[in-house]
C-alpha positions as CSV (number, residue, x, y, z in Angstrom):
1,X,72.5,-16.1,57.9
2,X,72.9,-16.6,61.4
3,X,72.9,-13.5,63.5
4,X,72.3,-12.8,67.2
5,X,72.0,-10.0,68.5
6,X,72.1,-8.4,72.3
7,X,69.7,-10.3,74.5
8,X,66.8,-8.4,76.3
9,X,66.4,-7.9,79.6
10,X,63.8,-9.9,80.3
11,X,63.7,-13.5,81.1
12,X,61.7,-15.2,78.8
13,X,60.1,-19.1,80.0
14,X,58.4,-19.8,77.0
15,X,56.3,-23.0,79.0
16,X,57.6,-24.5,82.6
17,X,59.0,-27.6,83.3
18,X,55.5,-29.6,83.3
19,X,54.8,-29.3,79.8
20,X,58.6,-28.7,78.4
21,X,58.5,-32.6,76.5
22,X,54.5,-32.4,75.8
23,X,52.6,-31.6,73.0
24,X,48.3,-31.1,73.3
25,X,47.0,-32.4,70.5
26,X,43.4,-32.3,68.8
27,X,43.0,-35.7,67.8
28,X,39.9,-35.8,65.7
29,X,38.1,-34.2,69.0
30,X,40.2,-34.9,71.8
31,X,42.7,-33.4,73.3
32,X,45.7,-35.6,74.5
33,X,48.9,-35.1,75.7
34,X,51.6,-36.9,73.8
35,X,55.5,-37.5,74.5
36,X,56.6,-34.6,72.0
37,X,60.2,-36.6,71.5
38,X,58.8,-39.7,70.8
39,X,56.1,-37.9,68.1
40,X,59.4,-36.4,66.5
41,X,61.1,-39.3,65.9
42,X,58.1,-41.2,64.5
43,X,57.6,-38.2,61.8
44,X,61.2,-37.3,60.7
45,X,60.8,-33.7,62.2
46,X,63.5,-31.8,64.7
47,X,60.5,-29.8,66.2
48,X,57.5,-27.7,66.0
49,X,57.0,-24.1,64.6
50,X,53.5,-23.7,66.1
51,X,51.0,-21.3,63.5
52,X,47.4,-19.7,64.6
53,X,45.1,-21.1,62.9
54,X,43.0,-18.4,61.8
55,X,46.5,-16.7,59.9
56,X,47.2,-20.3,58.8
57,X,46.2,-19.6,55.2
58,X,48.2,-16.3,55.0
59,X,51.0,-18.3,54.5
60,X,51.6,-18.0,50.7
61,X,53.4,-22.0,49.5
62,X,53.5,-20.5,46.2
63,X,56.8,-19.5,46.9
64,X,59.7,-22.0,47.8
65,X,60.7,-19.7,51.4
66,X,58.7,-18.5,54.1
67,X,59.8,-16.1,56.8
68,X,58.5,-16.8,60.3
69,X,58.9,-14.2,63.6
70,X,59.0,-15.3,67.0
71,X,59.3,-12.9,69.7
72,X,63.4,-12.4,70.6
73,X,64.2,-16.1,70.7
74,X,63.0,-19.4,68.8
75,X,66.0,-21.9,69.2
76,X,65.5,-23.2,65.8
77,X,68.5,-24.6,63.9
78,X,69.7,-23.9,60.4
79,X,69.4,-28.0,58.6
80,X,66.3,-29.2,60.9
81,X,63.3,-30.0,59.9
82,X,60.0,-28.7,61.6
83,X,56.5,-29.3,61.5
84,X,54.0,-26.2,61.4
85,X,51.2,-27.1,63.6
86,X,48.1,-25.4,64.0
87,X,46.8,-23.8,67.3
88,X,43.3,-24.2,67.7
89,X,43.4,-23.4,71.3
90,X,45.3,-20.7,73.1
91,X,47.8,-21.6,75.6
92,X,49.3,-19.1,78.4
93,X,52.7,-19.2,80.1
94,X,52.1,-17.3,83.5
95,X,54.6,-19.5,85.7
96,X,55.6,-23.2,86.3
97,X,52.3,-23.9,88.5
98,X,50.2,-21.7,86.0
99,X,50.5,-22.8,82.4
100,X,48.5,-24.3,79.9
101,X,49.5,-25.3,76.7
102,X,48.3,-24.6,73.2
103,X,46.3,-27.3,71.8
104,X,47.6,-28.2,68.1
105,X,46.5,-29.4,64.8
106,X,48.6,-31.9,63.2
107,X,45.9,-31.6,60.2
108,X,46.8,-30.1,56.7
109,X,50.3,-28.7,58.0
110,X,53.6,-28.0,56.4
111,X,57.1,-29.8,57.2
112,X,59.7,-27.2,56.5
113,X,63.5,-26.7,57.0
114,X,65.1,-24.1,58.6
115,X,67.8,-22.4,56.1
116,X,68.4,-19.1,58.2
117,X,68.0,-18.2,61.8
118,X,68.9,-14.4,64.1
119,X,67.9,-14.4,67.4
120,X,67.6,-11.0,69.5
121,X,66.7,-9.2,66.6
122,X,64.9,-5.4,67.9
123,X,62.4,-4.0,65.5
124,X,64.5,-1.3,64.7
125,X,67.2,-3.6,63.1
126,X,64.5,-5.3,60.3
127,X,65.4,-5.4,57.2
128,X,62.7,-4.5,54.8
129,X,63.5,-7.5,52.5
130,X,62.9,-9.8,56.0
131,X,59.0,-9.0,54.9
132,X,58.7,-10.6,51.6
133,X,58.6,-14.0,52.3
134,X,56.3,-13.7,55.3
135,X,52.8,-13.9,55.7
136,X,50.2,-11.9,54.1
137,X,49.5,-9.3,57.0
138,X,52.9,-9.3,58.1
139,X,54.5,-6.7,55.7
140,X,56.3,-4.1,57.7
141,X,57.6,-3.4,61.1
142,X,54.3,-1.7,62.1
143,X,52.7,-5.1,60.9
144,X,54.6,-7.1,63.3
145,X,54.5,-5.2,65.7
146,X,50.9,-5.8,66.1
147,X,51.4,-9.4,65.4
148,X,54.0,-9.8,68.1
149,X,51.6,-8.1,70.7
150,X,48.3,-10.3,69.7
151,X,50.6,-13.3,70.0
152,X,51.8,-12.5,73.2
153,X,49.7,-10.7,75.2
154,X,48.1,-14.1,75.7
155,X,50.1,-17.0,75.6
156,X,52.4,-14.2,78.0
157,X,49.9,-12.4,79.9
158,X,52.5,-11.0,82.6
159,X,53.8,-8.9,80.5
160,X,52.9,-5.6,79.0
161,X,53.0,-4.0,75.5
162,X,56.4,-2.6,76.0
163,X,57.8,-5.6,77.9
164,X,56.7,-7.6,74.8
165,X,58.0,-4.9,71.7
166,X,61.2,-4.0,74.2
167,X,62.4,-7.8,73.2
168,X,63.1,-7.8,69.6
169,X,62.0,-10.7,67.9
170,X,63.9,-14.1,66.3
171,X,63.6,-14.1,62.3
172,X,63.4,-17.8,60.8
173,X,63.5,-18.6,57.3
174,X,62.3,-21.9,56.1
175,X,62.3,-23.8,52.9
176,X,59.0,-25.7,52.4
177,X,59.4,-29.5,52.1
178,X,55.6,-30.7,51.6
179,X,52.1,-30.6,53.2
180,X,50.8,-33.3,55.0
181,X,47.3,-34.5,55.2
182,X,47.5,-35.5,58.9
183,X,50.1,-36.8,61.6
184,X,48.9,-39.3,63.3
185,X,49.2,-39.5,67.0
């Protein structure tokens, strides 16, 4: 399934133009900024689907799909294959001179493919069955709701409660390929 819906009308930067090719890692205690095409290319992955750490292990691998929401848009491709990082570290997206990154864990993460992507989804339009595959907390619209809002009230602190729920989010559904021990930098 592929489906996009109307766009919101709010622009949404998800990072600036500083930090668009960069990933900040955690590597064994230091943070480092590495060249986020080059680390691609030396793992086999498309991308990143970045994960907070502390709803990491909500993420049930006993079954063979997992259901991820972004907020409106995620730009992830049906047939690629994406790492799920960790954020140990917030990271805030205010404007191109005022950003900071997350900082990730490459540490006990999963590679997954994407099988189904709709972008510009509103709440409204959510299937119930969207819910079964996700994680743990995130069983109903209410549930994400309050997900989406403690997600994004800090990585996107200009914008309010109803800015954030007003966008709709992107629904992602991914097939797990394996867990890795660690990606080295």
């Amino acid at each position: 399934m592929d489906v996009n819906h109307k766009k919101s009308q709010i622009a949404l930067p998800r990072e600036g133009t500083k930090f668009r090719n960069t990933y900040r890692i955690d590597n064994y205690g230091t943070t480092v900024d590495i060249n986020a095409k080059e680390f691609n290319a030396k793992h086999g992955i498309d991308g990143i689907i970045r994960i907070h750490n502390d709803v990491y292990e909500t993420i049930d691998d006993t079954l063979t799909r997992f259901t991820h929401f972004n907020l409106e848009f995620s730009g992830h491709q049906i047939g690629k294959t994406y790492a799920m990082p960790r954020i140990v570290k917030f990271g805030y997206y205010r404007s191109d001179a005022d950003e900071c990154p997350p900082v990730l864990s490459f540490d006990n993460i999963y590679i997954v493919r994407c099988v189904s992507v709709s972008e510009h989804v509103p709440f409204v339009a959510i299937r119930d069955d969207s819910f079964r595959t996700s994680m743990s907390h995130i069983k109903d619209v209410d549930a994400l709701k309050k997900e989406m809002l403690f997600r994004y009230a800090i990585s996107l602190p200009n914008l309010t409660k109803k800015q954030i729920l007003s966008m709709g989010v992107s629904i992602t559904t991914l097939r797990f390929m394996r867990r890795n021990e660690h990606l080295v930098v």
